[in-house]
C-alpha positions as CSV (number, residue, x, y, z in Angstrom):
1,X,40.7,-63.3,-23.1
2,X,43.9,-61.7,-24.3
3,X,42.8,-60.1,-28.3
4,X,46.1,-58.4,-28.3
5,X,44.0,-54.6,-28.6
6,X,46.3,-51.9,-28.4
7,X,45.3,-48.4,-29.4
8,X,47.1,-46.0,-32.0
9,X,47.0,-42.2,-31.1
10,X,44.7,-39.7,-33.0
11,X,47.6,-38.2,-34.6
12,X,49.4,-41.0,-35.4
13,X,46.3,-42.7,-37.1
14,X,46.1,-39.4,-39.6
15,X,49.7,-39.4,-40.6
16,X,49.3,-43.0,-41.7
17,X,46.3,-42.6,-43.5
18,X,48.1,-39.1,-45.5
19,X,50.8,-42.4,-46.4
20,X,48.1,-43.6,-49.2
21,X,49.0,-42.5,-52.3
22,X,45.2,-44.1,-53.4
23,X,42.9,-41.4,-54.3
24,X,39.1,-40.7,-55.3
25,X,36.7,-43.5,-54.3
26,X,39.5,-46.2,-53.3
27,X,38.2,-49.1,-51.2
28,X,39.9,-49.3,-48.2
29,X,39.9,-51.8,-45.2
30,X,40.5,-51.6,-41.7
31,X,40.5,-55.3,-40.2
32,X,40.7,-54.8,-36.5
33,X,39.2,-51.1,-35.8
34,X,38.7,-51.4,-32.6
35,X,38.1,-47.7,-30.8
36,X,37.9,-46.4,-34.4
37,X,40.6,-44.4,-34.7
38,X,41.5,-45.3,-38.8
39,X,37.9,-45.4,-40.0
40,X,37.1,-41.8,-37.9
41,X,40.7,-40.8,-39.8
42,X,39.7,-42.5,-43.2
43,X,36.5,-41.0,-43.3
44,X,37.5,-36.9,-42.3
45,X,40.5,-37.2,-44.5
46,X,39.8,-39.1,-47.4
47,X,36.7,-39.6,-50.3
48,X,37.0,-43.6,-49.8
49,X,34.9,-46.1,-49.3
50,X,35.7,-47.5,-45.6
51,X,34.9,-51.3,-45.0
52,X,36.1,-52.5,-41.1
53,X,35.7,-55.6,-39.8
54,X,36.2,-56.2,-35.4
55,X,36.0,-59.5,-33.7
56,X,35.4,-58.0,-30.5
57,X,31.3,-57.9,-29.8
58,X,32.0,-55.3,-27.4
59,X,34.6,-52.7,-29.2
60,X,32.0,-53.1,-32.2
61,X,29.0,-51.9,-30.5
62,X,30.5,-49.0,-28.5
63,X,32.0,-47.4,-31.9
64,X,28.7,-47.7,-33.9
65,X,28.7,-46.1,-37.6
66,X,29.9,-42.9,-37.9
67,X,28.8,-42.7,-42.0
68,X,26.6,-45.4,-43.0
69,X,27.0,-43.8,-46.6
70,X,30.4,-44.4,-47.0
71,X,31.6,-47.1,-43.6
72,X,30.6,-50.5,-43.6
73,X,31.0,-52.4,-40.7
74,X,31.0,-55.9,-39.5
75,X,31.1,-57.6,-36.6
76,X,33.4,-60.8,-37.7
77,X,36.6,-62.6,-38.2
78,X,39.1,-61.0,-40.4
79,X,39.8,-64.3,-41.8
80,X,36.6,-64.8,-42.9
81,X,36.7,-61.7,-45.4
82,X,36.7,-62.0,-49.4
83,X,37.1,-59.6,-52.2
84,X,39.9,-57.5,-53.5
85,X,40.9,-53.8,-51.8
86,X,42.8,-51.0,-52.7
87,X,43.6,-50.1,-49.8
88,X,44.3,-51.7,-46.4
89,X,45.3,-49.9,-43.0
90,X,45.7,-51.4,-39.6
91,X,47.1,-51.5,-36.0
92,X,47.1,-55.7,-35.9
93,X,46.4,-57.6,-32.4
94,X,49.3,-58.8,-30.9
95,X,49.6,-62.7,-29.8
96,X,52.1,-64.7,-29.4
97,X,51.8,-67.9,-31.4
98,X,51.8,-69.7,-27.9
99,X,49.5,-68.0,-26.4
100,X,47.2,-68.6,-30.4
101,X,45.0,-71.9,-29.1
102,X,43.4,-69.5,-26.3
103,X,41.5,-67.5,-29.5
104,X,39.8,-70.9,-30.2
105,X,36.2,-69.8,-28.9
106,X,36.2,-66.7,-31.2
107,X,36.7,-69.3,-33.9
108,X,41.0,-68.1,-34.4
109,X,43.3,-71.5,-34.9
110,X,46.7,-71.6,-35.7
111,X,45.1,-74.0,-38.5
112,X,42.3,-71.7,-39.6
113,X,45.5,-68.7,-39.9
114,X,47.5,-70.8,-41.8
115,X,44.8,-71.8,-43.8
116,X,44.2,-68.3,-44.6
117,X,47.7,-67.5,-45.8
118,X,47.8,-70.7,-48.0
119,X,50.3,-69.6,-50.7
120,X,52.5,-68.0,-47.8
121,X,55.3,-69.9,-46.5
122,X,55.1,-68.8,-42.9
123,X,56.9,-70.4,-39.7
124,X,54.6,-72.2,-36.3
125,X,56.0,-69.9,-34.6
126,X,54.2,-66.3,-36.1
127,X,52.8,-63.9,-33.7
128,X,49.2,-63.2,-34.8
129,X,50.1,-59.8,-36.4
130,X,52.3,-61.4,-39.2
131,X,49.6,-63.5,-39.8
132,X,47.1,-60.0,-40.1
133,X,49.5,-58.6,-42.4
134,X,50.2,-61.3,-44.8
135,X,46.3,-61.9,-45.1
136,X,46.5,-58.4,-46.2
137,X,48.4,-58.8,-48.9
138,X,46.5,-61.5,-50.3
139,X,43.6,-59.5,-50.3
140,X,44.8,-56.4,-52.2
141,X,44.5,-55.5,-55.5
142,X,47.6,-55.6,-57.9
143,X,49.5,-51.9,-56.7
144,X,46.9,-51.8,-53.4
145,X,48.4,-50.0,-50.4
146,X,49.3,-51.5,-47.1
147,X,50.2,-49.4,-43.8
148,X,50.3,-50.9,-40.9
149,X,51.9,-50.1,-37.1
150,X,53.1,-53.1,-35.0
151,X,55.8,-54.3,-33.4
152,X,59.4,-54.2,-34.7
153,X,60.8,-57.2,-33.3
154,X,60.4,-59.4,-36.1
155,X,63.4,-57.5,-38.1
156,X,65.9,-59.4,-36.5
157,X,64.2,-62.5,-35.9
158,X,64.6,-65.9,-38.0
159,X,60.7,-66.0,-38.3
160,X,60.8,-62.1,-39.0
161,X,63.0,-62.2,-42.3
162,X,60.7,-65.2,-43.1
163,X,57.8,-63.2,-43.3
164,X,59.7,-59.9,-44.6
165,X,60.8,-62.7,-47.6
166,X,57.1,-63.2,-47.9
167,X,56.1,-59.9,-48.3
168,X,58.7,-59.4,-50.9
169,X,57.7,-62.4,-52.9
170,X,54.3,-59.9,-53.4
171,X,55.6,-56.2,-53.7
172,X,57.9,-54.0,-51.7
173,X,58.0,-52.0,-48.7
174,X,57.8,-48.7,-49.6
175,X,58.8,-46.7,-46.1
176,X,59.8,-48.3,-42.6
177,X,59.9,-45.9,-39.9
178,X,60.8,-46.3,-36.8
179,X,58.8,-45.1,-34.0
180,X,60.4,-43.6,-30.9
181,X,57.7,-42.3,-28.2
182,X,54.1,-43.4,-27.3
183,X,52.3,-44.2,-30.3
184,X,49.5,-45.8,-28.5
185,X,47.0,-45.0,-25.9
186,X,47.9,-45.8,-22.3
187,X,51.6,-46.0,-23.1
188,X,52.2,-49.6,-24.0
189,X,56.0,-50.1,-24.0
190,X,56.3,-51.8,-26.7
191,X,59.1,-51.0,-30.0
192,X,56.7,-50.4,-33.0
193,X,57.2,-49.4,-36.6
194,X,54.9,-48.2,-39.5
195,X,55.0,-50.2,-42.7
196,X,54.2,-49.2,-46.1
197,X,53.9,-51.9,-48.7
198,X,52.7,-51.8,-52.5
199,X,51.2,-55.2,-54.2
200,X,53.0,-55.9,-57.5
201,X,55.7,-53.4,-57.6
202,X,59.0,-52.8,-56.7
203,X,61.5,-50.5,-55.4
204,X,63.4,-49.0,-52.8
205,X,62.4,-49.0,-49.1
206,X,62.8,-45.7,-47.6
207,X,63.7,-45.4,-43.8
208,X,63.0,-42.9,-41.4
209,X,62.5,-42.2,-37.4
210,X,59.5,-40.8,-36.4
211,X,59.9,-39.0,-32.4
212,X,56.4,-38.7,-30.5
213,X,56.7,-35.7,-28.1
214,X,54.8,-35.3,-24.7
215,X,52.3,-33.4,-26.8
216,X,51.8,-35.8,-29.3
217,X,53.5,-33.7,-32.1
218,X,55.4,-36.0,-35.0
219,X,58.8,-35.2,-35.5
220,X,59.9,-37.4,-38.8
221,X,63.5,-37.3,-39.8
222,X,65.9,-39.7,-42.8
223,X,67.8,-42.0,-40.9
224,X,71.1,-41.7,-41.2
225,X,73.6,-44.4,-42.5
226,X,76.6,-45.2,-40.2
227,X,78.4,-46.9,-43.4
228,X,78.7,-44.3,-44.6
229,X,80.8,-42.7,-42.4
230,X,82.8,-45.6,-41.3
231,X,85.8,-46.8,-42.9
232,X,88.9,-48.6,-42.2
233,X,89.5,-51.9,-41.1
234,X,86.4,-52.3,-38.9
235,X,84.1,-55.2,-38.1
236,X,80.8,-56.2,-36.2
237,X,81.2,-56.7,-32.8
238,X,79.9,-60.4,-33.1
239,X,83.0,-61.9,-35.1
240,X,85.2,-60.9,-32.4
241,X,83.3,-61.4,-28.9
242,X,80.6,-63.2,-28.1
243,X,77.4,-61.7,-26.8
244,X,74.1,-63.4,-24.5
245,X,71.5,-62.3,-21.9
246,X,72.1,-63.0,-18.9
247,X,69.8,-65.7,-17.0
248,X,66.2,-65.8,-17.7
249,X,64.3,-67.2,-14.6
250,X,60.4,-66.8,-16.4
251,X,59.4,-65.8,-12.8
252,X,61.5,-63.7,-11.1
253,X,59.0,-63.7,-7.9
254,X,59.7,-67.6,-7.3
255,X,63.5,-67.6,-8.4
256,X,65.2,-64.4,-7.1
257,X,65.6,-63.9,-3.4
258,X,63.3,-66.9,-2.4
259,X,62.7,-67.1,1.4
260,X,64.7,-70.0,1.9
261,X,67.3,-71.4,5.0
262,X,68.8,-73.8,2.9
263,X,71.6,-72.1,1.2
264,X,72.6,-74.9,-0.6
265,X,71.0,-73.7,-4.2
266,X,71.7,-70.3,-4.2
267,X,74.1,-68.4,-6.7
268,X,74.8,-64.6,-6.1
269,X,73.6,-62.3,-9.3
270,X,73.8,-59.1,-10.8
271,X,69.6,-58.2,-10.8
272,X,70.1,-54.4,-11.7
273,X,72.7,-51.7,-13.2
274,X,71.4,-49.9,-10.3
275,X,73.6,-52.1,-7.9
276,X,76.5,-51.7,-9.6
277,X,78.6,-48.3,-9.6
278,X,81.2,-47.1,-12.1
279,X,82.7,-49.2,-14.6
280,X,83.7,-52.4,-12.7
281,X,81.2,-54.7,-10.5
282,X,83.9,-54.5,-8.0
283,X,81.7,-53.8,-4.8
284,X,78.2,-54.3,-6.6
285,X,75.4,-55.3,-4.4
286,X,74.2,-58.8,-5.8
287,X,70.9,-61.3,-5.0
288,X,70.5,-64.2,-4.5
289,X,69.2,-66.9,-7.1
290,X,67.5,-70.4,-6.7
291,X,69.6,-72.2,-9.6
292,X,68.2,-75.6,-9.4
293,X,70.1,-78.3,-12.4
294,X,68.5,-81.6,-12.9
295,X,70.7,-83.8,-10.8
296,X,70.7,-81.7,-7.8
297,X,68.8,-83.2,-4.6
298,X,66.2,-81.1,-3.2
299,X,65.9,-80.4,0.5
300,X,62.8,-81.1,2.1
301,X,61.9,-77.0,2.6
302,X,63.1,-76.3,-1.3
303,X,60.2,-79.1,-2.2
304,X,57.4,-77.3,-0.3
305,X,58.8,-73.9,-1.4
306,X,58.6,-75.2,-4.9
307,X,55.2,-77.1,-4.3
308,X,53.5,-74.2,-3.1
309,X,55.0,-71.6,-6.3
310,X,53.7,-74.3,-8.5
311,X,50.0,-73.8,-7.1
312,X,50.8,-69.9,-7.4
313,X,51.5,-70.4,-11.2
314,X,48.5,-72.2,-11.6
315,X,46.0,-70.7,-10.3
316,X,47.3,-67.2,-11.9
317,X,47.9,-69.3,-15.2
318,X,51.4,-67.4,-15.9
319,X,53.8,-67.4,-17.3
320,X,52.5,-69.8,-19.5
321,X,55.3,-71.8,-20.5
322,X,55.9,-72.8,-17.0
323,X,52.5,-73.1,-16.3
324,X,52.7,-76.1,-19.6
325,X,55.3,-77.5,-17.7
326,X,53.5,-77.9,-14.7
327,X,50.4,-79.6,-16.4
328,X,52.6,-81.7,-18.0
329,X,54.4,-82.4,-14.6
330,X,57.4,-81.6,-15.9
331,X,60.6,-80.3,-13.8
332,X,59.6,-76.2,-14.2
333,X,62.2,-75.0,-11.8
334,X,65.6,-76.2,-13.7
335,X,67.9,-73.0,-14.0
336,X,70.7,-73.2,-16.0
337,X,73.9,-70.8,-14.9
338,X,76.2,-69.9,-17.6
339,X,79.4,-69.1,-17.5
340,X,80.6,-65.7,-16.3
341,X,81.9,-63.2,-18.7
342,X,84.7,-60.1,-19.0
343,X,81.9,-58.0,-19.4
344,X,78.2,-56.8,-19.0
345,X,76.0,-54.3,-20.1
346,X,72.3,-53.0,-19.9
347,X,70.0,-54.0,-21.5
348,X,68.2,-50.9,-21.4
349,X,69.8,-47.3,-20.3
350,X,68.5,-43.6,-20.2
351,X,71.8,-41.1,-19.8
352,X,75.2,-43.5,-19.3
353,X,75.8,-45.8,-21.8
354,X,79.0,-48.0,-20.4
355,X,80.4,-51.7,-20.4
356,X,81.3,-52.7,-17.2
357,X,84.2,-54.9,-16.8
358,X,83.2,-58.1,-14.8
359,X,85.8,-58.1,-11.8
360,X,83.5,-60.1,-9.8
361,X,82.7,-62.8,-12.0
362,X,79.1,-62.0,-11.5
363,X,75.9,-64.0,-13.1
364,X,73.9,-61.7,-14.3
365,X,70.0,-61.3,-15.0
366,X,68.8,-61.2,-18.3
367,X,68.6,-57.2,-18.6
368,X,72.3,-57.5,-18.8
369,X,74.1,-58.6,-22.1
370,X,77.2,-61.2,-21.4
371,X,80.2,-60.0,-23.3
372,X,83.2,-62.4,-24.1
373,X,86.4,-62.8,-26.5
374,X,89.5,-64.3,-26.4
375,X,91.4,-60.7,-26.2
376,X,92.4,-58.9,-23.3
377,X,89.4,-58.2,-21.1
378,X,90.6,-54.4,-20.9
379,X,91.4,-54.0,-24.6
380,X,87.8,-54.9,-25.1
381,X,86.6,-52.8,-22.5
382,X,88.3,-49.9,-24.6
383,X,87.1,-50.9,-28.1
384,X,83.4,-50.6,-26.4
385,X,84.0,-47.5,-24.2
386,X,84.2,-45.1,-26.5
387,X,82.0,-42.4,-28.7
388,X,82.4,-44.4,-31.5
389,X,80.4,-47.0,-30.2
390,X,77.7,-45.1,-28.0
391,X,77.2,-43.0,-30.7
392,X,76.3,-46.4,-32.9
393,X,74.5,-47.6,-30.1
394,X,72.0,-44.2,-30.5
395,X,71.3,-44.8,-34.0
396,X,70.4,-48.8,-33.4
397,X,68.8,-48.9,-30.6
398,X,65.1,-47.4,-30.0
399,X,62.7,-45.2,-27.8
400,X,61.6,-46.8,-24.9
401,X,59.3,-44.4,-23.6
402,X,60.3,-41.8,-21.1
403,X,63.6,-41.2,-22.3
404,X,64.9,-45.0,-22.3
405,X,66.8,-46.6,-25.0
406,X,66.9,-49.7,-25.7
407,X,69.1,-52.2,-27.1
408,X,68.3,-55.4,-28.6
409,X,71.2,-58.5,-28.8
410,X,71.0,-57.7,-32.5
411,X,72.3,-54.3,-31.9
412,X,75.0,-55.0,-29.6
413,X,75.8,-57.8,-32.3
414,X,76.0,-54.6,-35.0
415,X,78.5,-52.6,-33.5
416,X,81.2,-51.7,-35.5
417,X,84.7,-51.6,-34.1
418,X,88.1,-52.0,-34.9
419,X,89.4,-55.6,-35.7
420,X,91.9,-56.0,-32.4
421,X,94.6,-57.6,-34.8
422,X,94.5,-54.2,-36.5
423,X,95.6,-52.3,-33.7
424,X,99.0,-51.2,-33.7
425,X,100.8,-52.4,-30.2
426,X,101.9,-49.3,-28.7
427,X,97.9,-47.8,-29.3
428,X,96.7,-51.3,-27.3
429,X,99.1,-50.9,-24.6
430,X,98.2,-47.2,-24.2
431,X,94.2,-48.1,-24.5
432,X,94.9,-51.0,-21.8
433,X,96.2,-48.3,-19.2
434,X,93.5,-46.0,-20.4
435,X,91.1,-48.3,-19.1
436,X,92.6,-49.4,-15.9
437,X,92.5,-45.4,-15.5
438,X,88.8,-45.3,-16.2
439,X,88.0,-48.0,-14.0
440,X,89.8,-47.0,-11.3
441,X,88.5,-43.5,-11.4
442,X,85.3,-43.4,-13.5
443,X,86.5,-40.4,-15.2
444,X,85.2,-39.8,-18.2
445,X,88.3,-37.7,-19.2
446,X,89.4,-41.2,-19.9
447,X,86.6,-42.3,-22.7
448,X,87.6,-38.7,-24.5
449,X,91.4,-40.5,-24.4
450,X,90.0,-43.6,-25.9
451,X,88.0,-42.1,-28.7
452,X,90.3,-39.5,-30.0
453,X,93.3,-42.9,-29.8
454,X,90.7,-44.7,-32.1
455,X,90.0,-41.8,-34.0
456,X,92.4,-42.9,-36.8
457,X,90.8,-46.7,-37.3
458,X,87.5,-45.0,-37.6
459,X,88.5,-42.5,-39.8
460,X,86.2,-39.4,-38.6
461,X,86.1,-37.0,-35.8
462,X,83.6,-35.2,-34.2
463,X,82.2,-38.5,-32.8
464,X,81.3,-37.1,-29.3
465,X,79.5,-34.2,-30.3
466,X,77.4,-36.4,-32.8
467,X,76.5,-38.8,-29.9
468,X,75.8,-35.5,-27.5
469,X,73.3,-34.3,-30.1
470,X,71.4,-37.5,-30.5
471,X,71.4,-38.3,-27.2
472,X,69.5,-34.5,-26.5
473,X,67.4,-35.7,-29.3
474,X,66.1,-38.5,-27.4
475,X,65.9,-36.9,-24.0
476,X,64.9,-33.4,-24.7
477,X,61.1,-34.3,-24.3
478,X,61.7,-36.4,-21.1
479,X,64.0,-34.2,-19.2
């Protein structure tokens, strides 16, 4: 049974606990301690009184009671608790709300969560930490502490500013920070940030970035504010292009490169930024994709080749949401192709950061954002190819372990660029032929040509060198 257990770091578990501003004899809870690692932190660092609570019969027993004079533990539901704390710290189980029902012989519903969270207004569709957190709040005292590490994903998410509207309606956040590096054991890649939230009160949130080197050393630092360096007449990247991933198959293993004769259903596709050199997918190497609509005719081998994936999914029970299908005998195998767009870019990159125009027309996986406008496919590629714009991209996206960074839809949604009915004509027929230069050659000399051109809609210089020194940042511990 998936509990979601992940496992924060020593040294990450003692900065969050020095977050408490709490003192003396504070009661303070840990609701899923797993391994330990809060109430071992709670305990050396701090006079409270520790209460923890752990589901799983088998992480209980192993940890034991370090200080029955101060720790009390149970073996239990977190749901289940009562009473009023000053303090509450966690690392919450992660669950997707589909994946929710398969709790049900620990006693975990939907119904029974919800139930839990009465006076919240929270969506179907919570993963099980917001659902952790919220239950929290409920149980703290008027100006109790919250700090809590779990995934960031919910920032940008309908159901994530639900809940953060939640969490307002009771207090504020007092510092988000994002967390770049391993903060759990066994390397998890997963985007996380720490959360600190006061019951009652309000204020301003404070962000920051916190790096986890390769020794486990914290490095915390202020984020810094693009706005305020940006000026002119500049706008988000969204209300000018549009932007998509690329095709989602929910099993790769069954959809791309099946071993089939029958050509008849099979689309090329762009499956890595690997296959594709330079700034153009002019030459790229491409797959092959089983794209299967709902009024197509099967051949005889595609219906055994599907037949016999279907029994794969089953019996390995994933991914789920095909595996529903399935059950329900539903059609599992429809893939729908988009249309093809002027250009695409990774979803996740380590040293080059570039937009590749889309010569090819390719269909792309989804680890590839779909970039489209109604301006000229090379003025575009110049508004993105720039310093400008990677440097932006290095302050939204995040740490991906190993040196990775990556970028969320939301992020490539953000950028900031120049409006292109702002542009003078003479600066968008010299950053056209700038472009066909860079992808023709793949000299870089080029992108230096198109920042310092845009310099004046941006309004600052020195672009490339901040973009250098955050990019070192990221990869100094990786290289």
């Amino acid at each position: 049974m998936n509990l979601g257990q992940v496992y924060t770091k020593q040294t990450v578990a003692d900065f969050m606990v020095r977050l408490f501003t709490i003192t003396g004899k504070a009661c303070v809870l840990d609701p899923c301690f797993g391994r330990g690692v809060f109430v071992n932190s709670l305990l050396a660092n701090t006079e409270f009184v520790v209460y923890g609570v752990e589901i799983d019969e088998v992480s209980y027993a192993a940890f034991g009671n370090p200080d029955e004079t101060r720790c009390h533990l149970k073996n239990g539901d977190f749901f289940d608790v009562e009473g009023a704390f000053d303090g509450i710290i966690m690392n919450p189980p992660y669950v997707r709300q589909e994946e929710l029902e398969k709790l049900a012989p620990l006693g975990v519903t939907k119904q029974k969560l919800q139930s839990a969270c009465w006076i919240m207004n929270i969506s179907s569709k919570a993963n099980l930490y917001m659902y952790f957190i919220l239950r929290a709040i409920l149980l703290l005292r008027e100006g109790g502490e919250l700090i809590a590490i779990f995934p960031n994903s919910w920032t940008n998410t309908s159901v994530g500013k639900q809940f953060c509207e939640q969490m307002k309606l009771h207090g504020y956040i007092t510092d988000f920070i994002n967390v770049e590096g391993e903060a759990f054991e066994g390397s998890p890649m997963v985007d996380v940030c720490i959360l600190k939230f006061i019951k009652g009160m309000r204020g301003e949130t404070r962000y920051q970035t916190m790096r986890i080197t390769q020794d486990d050393s914290l490095l915390i630092e202020d984020v810094r504010h693009l706005k305020n360096e940006i000026s002119g007449n500049l706008v988000r990247l969204r209300s000018v292009a549009s932007i998509r991933r690329g095709i989602t198959t929910g099993a790769n293993k069954f959809f791309v490169n099946p071993p089939l004769f029958t050509q008849t259903h099979l689309v090329s596709i762009l499956s890595s930024p690997k296959d594709c050199t330079g700034y153009t997918t002019k030459h790229c190497r491409q797959d092959k994709l089983l794209a299967i609509k709902s009024s197509d005719i099967l051949s005889e081998e595609e219906e055994i080749y599907l037949g016999n994936s279907a029994k794969v999914i089953l019996k390995e029970g994933k991914p789920l949401t095909l595996k529903t299908l399935i059950n329900e005998d539903q059609p599992w195998y429809y893939i729908t192709v988009p249309e093809t767009a002027q250009i695409v870019f990774s979803y996740i990159v380590r040293n080059n950061l570039k937009f590749v125009l889309n010569v090819e027309n390719c269909n792309v996986r989804d680890n590839f954002y779909m970039i489209s406008s109604r301006y000229n496919s090379l003025l575009l590629m110049a508004l993105l190819n720039n310093y400008y714009v990677y440097r932006q991209l290095e302050d939204l996206g995040k740490s991906y372990g190993k040196g990775l960074l990556k970028l969320q839809k939301y992020d490539i949604d953000d950028i900031k660029v120049p409006h292109p009915e702002t542009i003078q004509e003479e600066d968008k027929v010299k950053l056209v032929q700038l472009t066909e230069e860079l992808v023709k050659s793949s000299d870089e000399c080029h992108i230096d040509a198109i920042t310092n051109l845009l310099a004046s809609y941006y309004g600052y210089s020195g672009v490339k060198e901040q973009y250098f020194e955050l990019k070192s940042k990221r990869l100094a511990h990786y290289e």
